[in-house]
C-alpha positions in Angstrom: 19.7 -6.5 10.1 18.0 -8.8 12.4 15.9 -11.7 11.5 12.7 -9.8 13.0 13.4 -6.6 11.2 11.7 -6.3 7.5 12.8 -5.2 4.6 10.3 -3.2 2.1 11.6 -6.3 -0.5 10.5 -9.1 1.7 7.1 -10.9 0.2 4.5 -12.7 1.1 4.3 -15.0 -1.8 2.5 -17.6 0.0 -0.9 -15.7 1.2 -1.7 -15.0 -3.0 -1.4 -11.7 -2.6 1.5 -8.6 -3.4 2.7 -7.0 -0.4 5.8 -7.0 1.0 6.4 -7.7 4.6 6.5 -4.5 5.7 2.7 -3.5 3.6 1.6 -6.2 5.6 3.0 -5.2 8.8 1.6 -1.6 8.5 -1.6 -2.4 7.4 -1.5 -4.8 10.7 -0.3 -1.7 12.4 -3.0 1.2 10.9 -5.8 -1.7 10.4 -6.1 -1.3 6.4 -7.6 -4.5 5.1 -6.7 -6.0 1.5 -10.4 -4.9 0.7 -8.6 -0.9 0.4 -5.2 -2.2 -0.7 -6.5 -4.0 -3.6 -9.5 -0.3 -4.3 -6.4 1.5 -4.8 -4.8 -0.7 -6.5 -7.6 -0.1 -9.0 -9.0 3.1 -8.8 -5.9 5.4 -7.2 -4.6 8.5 -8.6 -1.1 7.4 -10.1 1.7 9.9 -9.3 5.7 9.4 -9.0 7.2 8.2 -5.9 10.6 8.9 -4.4 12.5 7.0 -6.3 11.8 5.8 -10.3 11.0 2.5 -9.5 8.4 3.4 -7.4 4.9 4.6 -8.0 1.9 6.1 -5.5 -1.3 5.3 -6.1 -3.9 7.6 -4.0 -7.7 7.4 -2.5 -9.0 10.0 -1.3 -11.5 9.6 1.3 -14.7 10.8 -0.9 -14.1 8.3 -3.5 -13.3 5.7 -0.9 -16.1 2.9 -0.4 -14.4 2.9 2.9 -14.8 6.6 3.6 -11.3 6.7 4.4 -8.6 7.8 2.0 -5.3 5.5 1.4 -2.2 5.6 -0.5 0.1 2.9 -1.6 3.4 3.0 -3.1 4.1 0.4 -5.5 7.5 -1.4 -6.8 7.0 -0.1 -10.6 8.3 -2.6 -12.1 7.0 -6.1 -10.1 3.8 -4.4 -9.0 4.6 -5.3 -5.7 3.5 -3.1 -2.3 6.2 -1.6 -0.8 3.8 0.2 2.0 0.3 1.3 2.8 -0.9 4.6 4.5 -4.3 5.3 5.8 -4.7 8.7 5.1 -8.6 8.7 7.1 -11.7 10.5 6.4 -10.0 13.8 6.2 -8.3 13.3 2.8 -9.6 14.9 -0.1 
């Protein structure tokens, strides 16, 4: 793997928050700000990911103060974001 690719288990423990490299290269990439991160954190619907140590937590657009659904999938066990999908204003 080169130096410029990222893994989902690479953090950014210096910026205070819990994202991984990649979380904060995709919300770079679809322009989701910590704001909606951190709401879904909060508020999303919790359901199982792909893998057991993994957990989604889901927006959807209605209840978003953003008007735009989003769903996160979380490292279960550090609490850590693996990766952060804007879902838009579409998802109910």
């Amino acid at each position: 793997m080169s130096a410029e690719q990222n893994t989902p288990d690479d953090t950014n423990e210096d910026d205070g928050n819990d994202n991984s490299q990649h979380a904060e290269d995709r919300m770079k990439e679809r322009n989701v700000s910590q704001d909606r991160v951190d709401e879904a954190k909060s508020i999303g619907r919790e359901k199982a990911g792909n893998t057991p140590n993994e957990v989604v937590k889901e927006v959807p657009a209605s209840e978003s103060k953003s008007g735009r659904g989003i769903r996160i999938v979380l490292d279960r066990a550090t609490g850590k974001v693996i990766t952060v999908i804007d879902k838009g204003s579409k998802f109910k």
